[in-house]
C-alpha positions in Angstrom: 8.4 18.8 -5.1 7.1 16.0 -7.2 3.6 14.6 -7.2 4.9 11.3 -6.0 6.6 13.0 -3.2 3.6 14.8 -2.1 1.5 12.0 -2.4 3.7 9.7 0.1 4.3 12.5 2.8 0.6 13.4 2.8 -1.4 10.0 2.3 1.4 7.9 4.0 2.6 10.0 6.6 6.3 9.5 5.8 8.7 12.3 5.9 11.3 12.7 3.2 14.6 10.6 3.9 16.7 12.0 6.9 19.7 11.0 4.9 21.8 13.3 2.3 21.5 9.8 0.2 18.6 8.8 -0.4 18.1 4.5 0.9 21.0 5.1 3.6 20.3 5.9 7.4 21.8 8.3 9.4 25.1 6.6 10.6 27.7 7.1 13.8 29.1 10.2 12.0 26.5 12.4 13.0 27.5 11.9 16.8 31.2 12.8 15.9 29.8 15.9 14.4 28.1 16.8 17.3 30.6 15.2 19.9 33.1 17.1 17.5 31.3 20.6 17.2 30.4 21.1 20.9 34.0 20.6 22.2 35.1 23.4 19.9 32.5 25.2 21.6 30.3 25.6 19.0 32.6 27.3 16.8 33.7 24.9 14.2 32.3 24.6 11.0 32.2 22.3 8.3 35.8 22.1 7.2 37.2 22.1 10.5 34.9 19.6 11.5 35.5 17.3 8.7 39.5 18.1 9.0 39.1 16.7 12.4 37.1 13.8 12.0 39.2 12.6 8.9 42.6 12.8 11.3 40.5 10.6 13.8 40.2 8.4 10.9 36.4 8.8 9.7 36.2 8.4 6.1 33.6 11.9 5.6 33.2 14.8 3.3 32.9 18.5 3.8 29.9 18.4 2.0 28.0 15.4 4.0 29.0 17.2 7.2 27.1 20.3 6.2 24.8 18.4 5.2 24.6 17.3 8.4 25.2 19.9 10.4 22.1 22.0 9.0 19.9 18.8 8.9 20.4 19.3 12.5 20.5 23.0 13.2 24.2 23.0 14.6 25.4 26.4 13.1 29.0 28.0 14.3 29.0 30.9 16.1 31.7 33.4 14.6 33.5 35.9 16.4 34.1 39.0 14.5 37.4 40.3 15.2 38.3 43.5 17.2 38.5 46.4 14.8 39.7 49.8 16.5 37.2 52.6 15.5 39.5 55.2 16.9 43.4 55.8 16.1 44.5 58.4 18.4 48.3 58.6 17.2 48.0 60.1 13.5 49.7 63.0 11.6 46.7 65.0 11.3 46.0 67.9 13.5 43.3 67.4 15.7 40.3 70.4 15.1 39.6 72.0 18.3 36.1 71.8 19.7 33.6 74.5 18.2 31.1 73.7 21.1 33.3 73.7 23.7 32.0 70.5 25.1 28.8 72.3 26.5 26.0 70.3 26.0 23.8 72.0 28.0 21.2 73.4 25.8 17.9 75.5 26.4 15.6 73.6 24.0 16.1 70.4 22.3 17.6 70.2 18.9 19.1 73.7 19.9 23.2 72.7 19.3 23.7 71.6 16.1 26.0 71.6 12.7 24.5 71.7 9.4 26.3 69.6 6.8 28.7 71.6 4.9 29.0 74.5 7.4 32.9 74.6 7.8 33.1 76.9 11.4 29.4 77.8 13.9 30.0 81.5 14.7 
């Protein structure tokens, strides 16, 4: 930050320009980015956000709308998609169960398999 800078946000009280361009005031567009990004639920970012303003006819860029968007704290929630941990129907031979499912044990930390140790006799 420069001197200048400094100088005006400490001596004059004035915060730094709440516009990506510097001499411009926030316009309409920021309530169609927010009118925009809470009915998609608060799941649209940037580009969709600026794919749907521009069909509505709002002459914007990707880059002012994330501008905006973390000017104002409006992040998208993502949804991580479903990934199965476990595929039950493969070619490979299931091992039976060396512990025979009992888990009851007589002191803790008393079942257990080392790694490396192929069978527990």
């Amino acid at each position: 930050m420069s001197d200048s800078r400094r100088f005006t946000k400490r001596v004059l009280g004035l915060a730094s320009s709440p516009s990506p361009y510097p001499g411009t005031s926030p316009g309409p567009e920021v309530e169609g980015i927010r009118a925009v990004f809470t009915a998609s639920g608060e799941r649209y970012g940037s580009p969709k956000i600026t794919a749907v303003l521009q069909r509505e006819g709002e002459c914007i860029s990707q880059k002012t709308v994330a501008w905006w968007m973390h000017d104002h704290r409006l992040w998208s929630r993502v949804t991580r998609k479903y990934q199965a941990t476990t595929n039950s129907r493969h070619p490979v031979p299931v091992h039976e169960n060396m512990l025979n499912q009992t888990s009851a044990a007589d002191r803790p930390h008393a079942v257990w398999r080392p790694i490396g140790v192929r069978s527990i006799s």
